[in-house]
Steps between C-alpha positions, in 0.01 A plus 500: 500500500751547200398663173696429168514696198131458552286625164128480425326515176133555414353472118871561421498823736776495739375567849808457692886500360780312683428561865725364722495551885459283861268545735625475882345292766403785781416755263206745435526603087350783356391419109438858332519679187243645244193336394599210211870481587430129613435489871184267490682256234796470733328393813292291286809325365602484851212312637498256203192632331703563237770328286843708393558504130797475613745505807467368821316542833618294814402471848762320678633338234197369325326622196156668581189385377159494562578170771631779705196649647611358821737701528398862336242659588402751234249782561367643137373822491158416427210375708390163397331410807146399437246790656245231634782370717573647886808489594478188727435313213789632291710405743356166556551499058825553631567292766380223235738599234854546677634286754720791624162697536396577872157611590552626804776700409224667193283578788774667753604688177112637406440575881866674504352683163185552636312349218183300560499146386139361526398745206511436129770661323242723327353694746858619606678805396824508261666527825421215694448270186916604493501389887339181377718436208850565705391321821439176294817576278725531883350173638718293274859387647741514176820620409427755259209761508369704169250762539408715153381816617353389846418909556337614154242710563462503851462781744813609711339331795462186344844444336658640834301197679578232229895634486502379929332175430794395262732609745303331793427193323819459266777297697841656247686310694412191335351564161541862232224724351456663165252777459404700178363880595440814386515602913844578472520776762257292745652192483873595516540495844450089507711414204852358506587558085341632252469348127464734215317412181446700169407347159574137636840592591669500856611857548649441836474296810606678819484524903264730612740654808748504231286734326368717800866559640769445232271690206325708711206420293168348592366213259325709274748723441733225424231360282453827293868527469570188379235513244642841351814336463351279302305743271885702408 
């Protein structure tokens, strides 16, 4: 994916300012930065949902839109599964919906998760209503993955089992994922760059080993850093 002096506008608010970046194929993307500096709008942007006020998104070579659903898969970071449903049937939703969807795959996922899938959604904790909402989110074969916060609010041992699923289930090789968190220190260890937002700016874009061994720094540290610089 290429970015272009990418902005965004809302009731004449600018939400993002003249991003520009690319987005690798084989590549696991950490999104961070405070709350309101524009994560959620990018990805949104990203998957289509949204239209730039101006600047441009491609994904080899063509303009995204909302036609290109098959072939981003975007994870937002609220549940809008319906709580009558079991699993089995939001998959089957699925299944009915994308023709890159496979329901087996969904079902290897929850059993690798551990989730049941003959329950409705309501009866299940935060946690596996997560293990749900990620297993049907993995089954899709595309070429670019967006998760929003996939680990807000979960306990330790649920974003630790989630964080192994999407490197299970998540074939780099032939496709790139972009994930917003607030995890920084927890998810770290699976990222290949980092991009930094603050007040709808890109701050930075780095390698994570780059980071570790050239800065001596881990990501937060970098982050906080960076940010200071900012401030003076």
């Amino acid at each position: 994916m290429e970015v272009q002096q990418l902005s965004f506008q809302y009731k004449r608010k600018t939400i993002l300012e003249r991003l520009t970046f690319s987005i690798p194929k084989g590549q696991i993307i950490g999104l961070i930065g405070e709350n309101g500096s524009g994560k959620s709008t990018l990805l949104k942007l990203m998957a289509g949902i949204l239209t730039p006020t101006s600047g441009r998104i491609e994904l080899n070579g063509e303009k995204v839109t909302r036609r290109h659903t098959n072939k981003i898969a975007y994870l937002p970071d609220i549940d809008l599964f319906y709580e009558k449903l079991t699993g089995e049937e939001v998959f089957a939703f699925y299944e009915s919906q994308f023709d890159d969807f496979s329901n087996e795959k969904a079902k290897e996922i929850a059993s690798f998760l551990q989730v049941p899938t003959n329950v409705k959604l309501g009866s299940l904790s935060k946690g596996n209503r997560a293990r749900i909402k990620l297993a049907t989110f993995l089954a899709r074969e595309v070429e670019l993955y967006l998760l929003d916060e996939p680990f807000a609010g979960l306990d330790p041992l649920a974003r630790e089992s989630l964080m192994k699923a999407i490197i299970k289930f998540i074939d780099t090789e032939h496709c790139a994922v972009v994930m917003s968190t607030h995890e920084v220190n927890e998810v770290e260890p699976i990222l290949d760059q980092v991009m930094l937002l603050k007040d709808g700016h890109l701050c930075a874009m780095d390698v994570v080993e780059d980071i570790r061994h050239e800065r001596g720094e881990d990501t937060v540290n970098w982050m906080k850093n960076l940010y200071e610089k900012r401030v003076r």
